[in-house]
C-alpha positions in Angstrom: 41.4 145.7 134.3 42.8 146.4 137.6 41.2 149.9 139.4 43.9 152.8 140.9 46.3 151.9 138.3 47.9 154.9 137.2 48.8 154.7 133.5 49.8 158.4 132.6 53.5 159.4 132.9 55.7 162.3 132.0 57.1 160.5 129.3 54.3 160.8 126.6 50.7 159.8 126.1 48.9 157.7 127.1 45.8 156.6 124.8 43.2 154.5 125.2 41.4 152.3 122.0 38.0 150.4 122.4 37.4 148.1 119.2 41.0 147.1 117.9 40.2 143.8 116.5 38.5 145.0 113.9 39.3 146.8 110.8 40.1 150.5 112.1 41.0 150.0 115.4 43.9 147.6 114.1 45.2 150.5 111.7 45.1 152.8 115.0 46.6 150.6 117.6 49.8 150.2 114.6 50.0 153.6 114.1 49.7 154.8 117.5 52.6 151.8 118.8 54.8 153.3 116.0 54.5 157.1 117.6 57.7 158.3 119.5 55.0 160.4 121.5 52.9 157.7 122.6 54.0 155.9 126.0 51.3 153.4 125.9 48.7 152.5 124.4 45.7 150.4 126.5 43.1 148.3 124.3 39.3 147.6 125.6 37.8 144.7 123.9 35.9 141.5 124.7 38.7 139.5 123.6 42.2 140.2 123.6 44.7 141.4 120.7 46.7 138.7 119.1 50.0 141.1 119.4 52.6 141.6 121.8 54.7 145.3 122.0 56.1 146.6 124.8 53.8 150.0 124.7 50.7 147.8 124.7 48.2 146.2 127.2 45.2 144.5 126.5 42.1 144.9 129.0 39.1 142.0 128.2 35.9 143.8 129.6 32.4 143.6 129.3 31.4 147.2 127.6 27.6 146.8 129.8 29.8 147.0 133.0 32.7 148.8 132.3 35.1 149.0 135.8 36.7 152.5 136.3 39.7 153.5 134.0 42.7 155.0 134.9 43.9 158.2 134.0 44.3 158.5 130.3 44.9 161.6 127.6 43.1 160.4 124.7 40.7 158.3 123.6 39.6 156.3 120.0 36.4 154.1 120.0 36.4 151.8 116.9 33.5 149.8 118.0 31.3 148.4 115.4 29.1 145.2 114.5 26.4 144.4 111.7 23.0 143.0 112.5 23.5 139.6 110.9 26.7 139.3 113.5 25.0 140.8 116.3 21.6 138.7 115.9 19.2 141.4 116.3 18.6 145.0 115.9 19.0 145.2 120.1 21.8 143.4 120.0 23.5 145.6 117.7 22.6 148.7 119.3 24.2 147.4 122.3 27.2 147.3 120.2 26.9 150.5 118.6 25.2 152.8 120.4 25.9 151.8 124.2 29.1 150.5 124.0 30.2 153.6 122.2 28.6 155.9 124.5 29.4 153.7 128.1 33.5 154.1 126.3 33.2 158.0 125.8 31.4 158.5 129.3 33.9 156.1 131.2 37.0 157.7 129.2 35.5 161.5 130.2 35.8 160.3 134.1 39.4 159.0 133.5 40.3 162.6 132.4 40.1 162.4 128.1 39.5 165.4 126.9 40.5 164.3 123.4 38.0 162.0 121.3 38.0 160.1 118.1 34.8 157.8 117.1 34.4 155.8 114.0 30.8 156.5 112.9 29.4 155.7 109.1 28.6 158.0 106.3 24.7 158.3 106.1 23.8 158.8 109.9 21.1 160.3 111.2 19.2 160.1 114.2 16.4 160.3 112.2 17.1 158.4 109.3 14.2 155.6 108.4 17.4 153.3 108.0 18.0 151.7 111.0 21.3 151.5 110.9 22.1 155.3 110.1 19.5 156.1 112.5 21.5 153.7 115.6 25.0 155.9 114.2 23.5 159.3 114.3 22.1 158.3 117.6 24.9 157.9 118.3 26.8 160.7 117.3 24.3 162.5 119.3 25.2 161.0 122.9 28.6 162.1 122.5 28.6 165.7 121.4 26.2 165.7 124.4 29.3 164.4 126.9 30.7 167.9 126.3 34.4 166.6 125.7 36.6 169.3 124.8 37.3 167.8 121.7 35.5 165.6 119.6 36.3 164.2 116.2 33.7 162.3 114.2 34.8 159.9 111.4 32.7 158.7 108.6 34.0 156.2 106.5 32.5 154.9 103.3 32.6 151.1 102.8 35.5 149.8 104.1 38.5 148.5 102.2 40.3 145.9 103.9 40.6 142.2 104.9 38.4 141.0 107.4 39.4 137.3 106.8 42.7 138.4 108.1 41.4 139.6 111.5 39.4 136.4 111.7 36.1 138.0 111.2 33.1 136.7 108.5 33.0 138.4 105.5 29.5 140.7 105.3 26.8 140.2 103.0 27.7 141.8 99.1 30.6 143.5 100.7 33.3 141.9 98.5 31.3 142.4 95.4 30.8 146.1 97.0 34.0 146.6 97.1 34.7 145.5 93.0 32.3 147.4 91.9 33.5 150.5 93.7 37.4 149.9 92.6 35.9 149.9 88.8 33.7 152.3 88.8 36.0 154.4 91.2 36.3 157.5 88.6 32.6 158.0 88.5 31.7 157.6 92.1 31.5 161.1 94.0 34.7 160.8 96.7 32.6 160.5 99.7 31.2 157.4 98.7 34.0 155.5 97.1 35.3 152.6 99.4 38.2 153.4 101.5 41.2 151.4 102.8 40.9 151.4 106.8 44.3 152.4 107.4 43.4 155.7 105.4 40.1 156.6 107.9 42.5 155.4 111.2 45.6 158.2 109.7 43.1 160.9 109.4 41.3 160.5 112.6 44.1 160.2 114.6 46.2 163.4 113.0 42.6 165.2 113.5 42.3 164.5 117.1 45.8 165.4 117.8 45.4 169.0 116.2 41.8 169.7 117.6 41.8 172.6 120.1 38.0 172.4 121.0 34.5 171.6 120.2 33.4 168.8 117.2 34.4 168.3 113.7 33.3 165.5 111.6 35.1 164.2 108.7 33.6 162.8 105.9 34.8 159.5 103.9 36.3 162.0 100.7 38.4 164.1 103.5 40.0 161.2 104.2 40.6 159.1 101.3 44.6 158.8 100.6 45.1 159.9 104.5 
């Protein structure tokens, strides 16, 4: 990413997204692209998006030495691995926990006052779980930023199709995932699976309308989106 580039305009916003390859973040960069109030929208990621539009632009970085960002209005950080993928239980903290946190910090300098994280359903700073505990670490660092705004998802499993995106299928997910679309009826709302594009509708309509401080939305707010 080039520094001093000036990506605001007059025209609409502009609206950065760390994480779109993956399951969320692609539901957010589509519906962002397909809003008349949206100028551009840039992408952070360590590989670039298989998609062309004329409101996009792709930036490979490396989150552990993020260069300066432009000026931008709003951010949404998507950013997520598993342990298997990562390789170790540092490795996926540096996925999410720093990344996450070196995003919101470097998005605070270039002006965001507006932020949407994807965290999980479960975390906890203190949780004995690691990964709940590495999420509500994480949703820690950031109400600590003191954005104006903050918006806090917490999805559920995930519905969607991670073959698609060219990503391995995690462990029991798929059977997760039957299970949860038989047993749907009995299965209290917040914990039933739910499609991606339904978490990346809610989160971005909640960031839009937040006037200040944090709000956190849980997977049953957002189910049908």
């Amino acid at each position: 990413m080039k520094q001093g580039v000036n990506m605001a305009t007059d025209q609409g916003r502009v609206v950065l997204v760390a994480g779109a390859t993956g399951l969320i973040g692609r539901e957010i960069v589509a519906l962002l692209l397909a809003d008349r109030t949206v100028e551009s929208v840039h992408c952070l990621g360590r590989r670039s998006l298989a998609l062309s539009h004329p409101k996009l632009q792709n930036h490979v970085v490396d989150f552990a030495a993020l260069p300066a960002l432009p000026k931008v209005d709003e951010c949404y950080i998507a950013l997520g691995t598993t342990i298997k993928v990562a390789g170790s239980q540092d490795a996926f903290k540096a996925v999410d926990l720093d990344a996450v946190v070196a995003v919101a910090k470097a998005a605070k300098i270039a002006g965001v006052t507006k932020l949407g994280v994807v965290s999980a359903m479960g975390a906890n700073p203190k949780s004995r779980v690691f990964y709940n505990r590495v999420k509500g670490e994480m949703e820690f660092a950031l109400a600590s930023l003191g954005l104006k705004s903050l918006v806090i998802a917490r999805p559920s499993l995930l519905d969607g199709n991670r073959t698609a995106l060219g990503q391995p299928e995690r462990g029991g997910e798929g059977l997760g995932l039957m299970l949860m679309r038989i047993l749907r009826p009995l299965v209290p709302a917040n914990y039933r699976a739910i499609p991606a594009k339904d978490v990346a509708h809610a989160l971005i309509h909640a960031v839009q309308s937040a006037k200040q401080g944090s709000v956190r939305l849980l997977s049953g707010d957002m189910q049908g989106g």
